[in-house]
N, C-alpha and C positions, 0 to 999 in steps of 0.2 A: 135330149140325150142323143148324142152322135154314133149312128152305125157305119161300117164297112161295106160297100156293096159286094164286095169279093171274100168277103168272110165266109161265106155257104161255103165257098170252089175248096177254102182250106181246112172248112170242118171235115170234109168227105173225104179229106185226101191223108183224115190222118189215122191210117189203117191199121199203124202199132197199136194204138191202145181202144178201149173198150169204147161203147156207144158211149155208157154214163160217163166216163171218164172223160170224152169228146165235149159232150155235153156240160159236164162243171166247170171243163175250162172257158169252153165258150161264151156261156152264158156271163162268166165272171166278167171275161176279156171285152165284151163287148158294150163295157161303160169304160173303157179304156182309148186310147188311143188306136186308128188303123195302124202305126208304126208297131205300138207295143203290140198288137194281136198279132200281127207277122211274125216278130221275133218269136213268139211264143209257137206259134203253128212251127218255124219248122224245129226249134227242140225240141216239141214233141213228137214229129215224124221218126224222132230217130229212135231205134231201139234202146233199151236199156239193160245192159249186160250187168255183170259184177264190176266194172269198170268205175275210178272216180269220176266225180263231176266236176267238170270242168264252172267252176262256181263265176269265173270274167263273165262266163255267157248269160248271167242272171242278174247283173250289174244294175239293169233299168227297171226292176220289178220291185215292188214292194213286200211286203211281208207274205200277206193273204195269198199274193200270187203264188210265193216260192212256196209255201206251204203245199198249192194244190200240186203243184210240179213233182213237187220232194214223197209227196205221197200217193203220185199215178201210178196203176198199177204197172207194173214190167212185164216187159216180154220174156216170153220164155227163152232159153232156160232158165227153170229155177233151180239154186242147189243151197237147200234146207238145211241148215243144223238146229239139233233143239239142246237146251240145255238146262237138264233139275239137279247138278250135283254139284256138290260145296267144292271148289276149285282152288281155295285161299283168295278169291279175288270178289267181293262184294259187289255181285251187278252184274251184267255180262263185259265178256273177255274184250280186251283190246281188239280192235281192227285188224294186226297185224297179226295175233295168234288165230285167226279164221279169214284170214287172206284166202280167197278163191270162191268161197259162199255169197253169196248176198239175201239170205232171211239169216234170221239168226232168233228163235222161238224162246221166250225167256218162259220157262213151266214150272209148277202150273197156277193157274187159276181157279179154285175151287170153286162148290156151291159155299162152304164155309168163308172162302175167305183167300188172297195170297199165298203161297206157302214156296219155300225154296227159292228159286232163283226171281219168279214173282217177285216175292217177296222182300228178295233184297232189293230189287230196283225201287219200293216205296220206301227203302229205307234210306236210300241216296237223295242229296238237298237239290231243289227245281236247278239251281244252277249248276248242279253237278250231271244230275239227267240232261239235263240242255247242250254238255259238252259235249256227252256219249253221242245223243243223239245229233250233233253237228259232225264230229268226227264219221261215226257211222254214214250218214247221208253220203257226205263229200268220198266215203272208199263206196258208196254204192249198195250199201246193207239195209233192207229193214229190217227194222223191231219191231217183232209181236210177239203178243200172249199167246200161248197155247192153253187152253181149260180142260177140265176134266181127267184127261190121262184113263188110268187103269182104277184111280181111285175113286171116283164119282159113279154112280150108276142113277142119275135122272130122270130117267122114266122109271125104274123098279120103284125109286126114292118118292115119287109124286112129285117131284120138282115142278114147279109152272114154267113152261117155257117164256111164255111172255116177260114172266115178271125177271128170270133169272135172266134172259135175253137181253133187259133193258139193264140191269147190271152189272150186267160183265162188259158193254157198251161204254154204259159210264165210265167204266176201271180203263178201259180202253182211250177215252178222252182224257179224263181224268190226268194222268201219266203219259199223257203226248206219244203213243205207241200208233203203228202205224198198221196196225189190225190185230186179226185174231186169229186163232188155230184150232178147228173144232176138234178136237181127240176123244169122241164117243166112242166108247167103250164097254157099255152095258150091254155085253151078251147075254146076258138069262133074260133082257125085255126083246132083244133079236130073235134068239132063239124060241121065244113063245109063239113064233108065228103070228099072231094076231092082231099086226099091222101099228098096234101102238108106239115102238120103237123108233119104224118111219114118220108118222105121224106126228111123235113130239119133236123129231129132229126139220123135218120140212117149218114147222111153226117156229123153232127156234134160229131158221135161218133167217126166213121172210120177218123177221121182228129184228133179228140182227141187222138185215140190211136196211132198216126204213132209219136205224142209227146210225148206222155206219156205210154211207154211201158209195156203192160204187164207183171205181177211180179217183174216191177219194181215201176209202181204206182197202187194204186187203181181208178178202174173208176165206181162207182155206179149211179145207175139211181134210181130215186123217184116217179114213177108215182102213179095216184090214183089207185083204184083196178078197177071200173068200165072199163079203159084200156082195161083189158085185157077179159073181155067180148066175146066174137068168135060172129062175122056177126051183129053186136050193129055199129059198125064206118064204114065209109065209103072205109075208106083207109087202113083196115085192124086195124088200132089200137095197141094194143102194141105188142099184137101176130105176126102184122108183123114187127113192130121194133125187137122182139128178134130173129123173123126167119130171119133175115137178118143181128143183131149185135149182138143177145144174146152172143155169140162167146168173143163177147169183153168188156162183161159187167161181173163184180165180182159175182155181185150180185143187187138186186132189193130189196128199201126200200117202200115197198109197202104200200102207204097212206090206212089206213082203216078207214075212218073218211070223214067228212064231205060231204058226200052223202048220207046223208037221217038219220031223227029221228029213223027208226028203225033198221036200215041197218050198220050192223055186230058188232050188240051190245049183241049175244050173241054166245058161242062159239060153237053151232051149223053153225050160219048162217055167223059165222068167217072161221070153217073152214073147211066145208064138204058141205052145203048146202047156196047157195045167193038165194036173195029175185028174183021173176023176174024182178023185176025193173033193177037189174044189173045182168043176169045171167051167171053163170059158173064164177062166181069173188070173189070165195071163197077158199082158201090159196089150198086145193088137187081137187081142180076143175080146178083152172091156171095152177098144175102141170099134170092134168091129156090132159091138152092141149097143154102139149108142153114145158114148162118152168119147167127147174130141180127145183127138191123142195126145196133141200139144197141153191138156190138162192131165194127166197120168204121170206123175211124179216117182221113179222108183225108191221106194222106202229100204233104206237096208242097215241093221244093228252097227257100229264102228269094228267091234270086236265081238269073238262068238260068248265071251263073256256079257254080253249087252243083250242076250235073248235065247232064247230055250232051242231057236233052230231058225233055219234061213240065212247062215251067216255066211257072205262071200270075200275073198280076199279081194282087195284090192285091183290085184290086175288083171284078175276073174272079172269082175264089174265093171272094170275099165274096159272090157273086150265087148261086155255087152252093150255099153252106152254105146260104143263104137259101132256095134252091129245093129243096135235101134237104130242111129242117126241116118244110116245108110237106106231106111227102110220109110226114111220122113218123120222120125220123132224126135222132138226137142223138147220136150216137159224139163228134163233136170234130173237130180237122185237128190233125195231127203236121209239122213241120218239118225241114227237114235243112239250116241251122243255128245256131244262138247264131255270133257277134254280128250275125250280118247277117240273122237274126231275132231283135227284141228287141221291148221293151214297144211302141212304133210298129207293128211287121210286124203282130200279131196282134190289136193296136187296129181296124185298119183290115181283118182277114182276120173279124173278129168281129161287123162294124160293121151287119148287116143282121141278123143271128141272134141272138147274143148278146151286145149291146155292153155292152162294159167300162165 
């Protein structure tokens, strides 16, 4: 088998994406040609915005290759849409109707089973998923599942993390999606203090990833912001989920909503200063506690119809991404939901920072 003696110099150099992601391509690359491992080192040096892909530049590659390509993870920013509501359209939305996103979270995944937008995507034929998913690639979008939501509670449930871990994996293979979206939601196992909440959630990450390899899928987590609070939960909270799997998480779609009428409804108290009701659960208060910036995702309802509170208009949020970016954050904002976030919502939420 033929190596590169210069392949080390372009593993190191390629700083956009993760170690594991460095690592699957390389390892792949290097029963290849030195020509093809070039070509590939510098596409991967480059960032990966919501931008298409330029698909000429993948001409020389084979399948296995563009695969790992098509599903490295990206650089920030990310801008999240997720969507569980019946739309008249079977599967997720065209390309063109979430122009400006690139995840696009099809939900949810249950411990039962598919349900909703899930759900329709099993009901679409392998060559029909195969178009979406060419069309999506080529504008720049993954597709992933999001699980659990507001309707699963996992740990109350006794759920095995293992066991469910390696099955929502599968569902994950299975339908050619290009990760997953942890949306734990079982506060009465948070709220008991006694560590088992974090506990099944650390076990259900490190089990997701030994399936779903870093750089090769996305694994995002959804928690609300109160989370990550310091010395608020009993069992550490998300601070101690990320000090124990931050490591394996892409990034964090951080709910900022539905905790409280007045709470992180402006973009002070979004992102420099929390109420004490939640303290230090404001986007460079999380990071000043430990959690990289560039993974802190601002999460925020479409419309104030879409959650109980936290809802900011548009050019309210568009002032704050602008005021984050200023300040070195580039994580992205996350949405809660398709259609009443579409190519428009995120046009206008992007319009000062990173316009479309």
């Amino acid at each position: 088998m033929r190596t590169c003696q210069w392949l080390p110099a372009y593993k190191a150099a390629l700083l956009e994406l993760s170690a594991a992601a460095v690592g699957s391509a390389m390892v792949f690359f290097q029963s290849r040609s030195c020509l093809a491992a070039l070509a590939v080192s510098c596409l991967l040096m480059r960032p990966v915005y919501s931008t298409a892909i330029n698909t000429t530049n993948l001409d020389g590659l084979d399948q296995q290759a563009r695969d790992i390509l098509a599903r490295a993870t990206p650089a920030a920013p990310h801008f999240v849409v997720y969507g569980d509501a019946y739309d008249g359209t079977t599967g997720p939305p065209s390309v063109s109707q979430i122009k400006g996103f690139n995840v696009f979270a099809l939900s949810f995944l249950l411990l039962e089973g598919a349900w909703d937008k899930a759900q329709e995507w099993t009901t679409l034929t392998a060559a029909q998923r195969s178009t979406i998913k060419s069309q999506y690639a080529a504008a720049g979008i993954k597709l992933i599942v999001s699980v659990f939501g507001s309707t699963d509670v996992p740990t109350s449930t006794n759920a095995d993390p293992i066991a469910t871990a390696n099955t929502m994996a599968a569902w994950v293979k299975q339908y050619n999606l290009d990760g997953i979206d942890v949306d734990y939601e079982d506060f009465n196992a948070f709220d008991a203090g006694n560590g088992k909440a974090e506990t099944w959630l650390i076990n259900f990450t490190k089990q997701l990833r030994t399936q779903l390899p870093q750089g090769t899928y996305l694994l995002t987590h959804a928690p609300v912001a109160p989370w990550f609070s310091p010395n608020k939960w009993g069992g550490g909270g998300y601070l101690k989920v990320h000090s124990s799997v931050g490591s394996l998480i892409d990034w964090y779609n951080v709910q900022f909503y539905n905790q409280g009428s007045s709470e992180y409804t402006t973009c002070a108290n979004l992102l420099t200063t929390s109420s004490n009701t939640w303290p230090e659960s404001a986007v460079f208060q999380i990071a000043a506690n430990g959690v990289p910036l560039n993974k802190i995702v601002i999460g925020k309802p479409a419309t104030s119809s879409d959650a109980g509170s936290g809802f900011m208009s548009t050019s309210t949020l568009a002032s704050c991404l602008q005021q984050a970016k200023a300040k070195g954050w580039t994580a992205g904002a996350m949405v809660w939901e398709y259609p009443r976030a579409a190519a428009s919502w995120i046009s206008s939420v992007r319009a000062s920072s990173w316009p479309v």
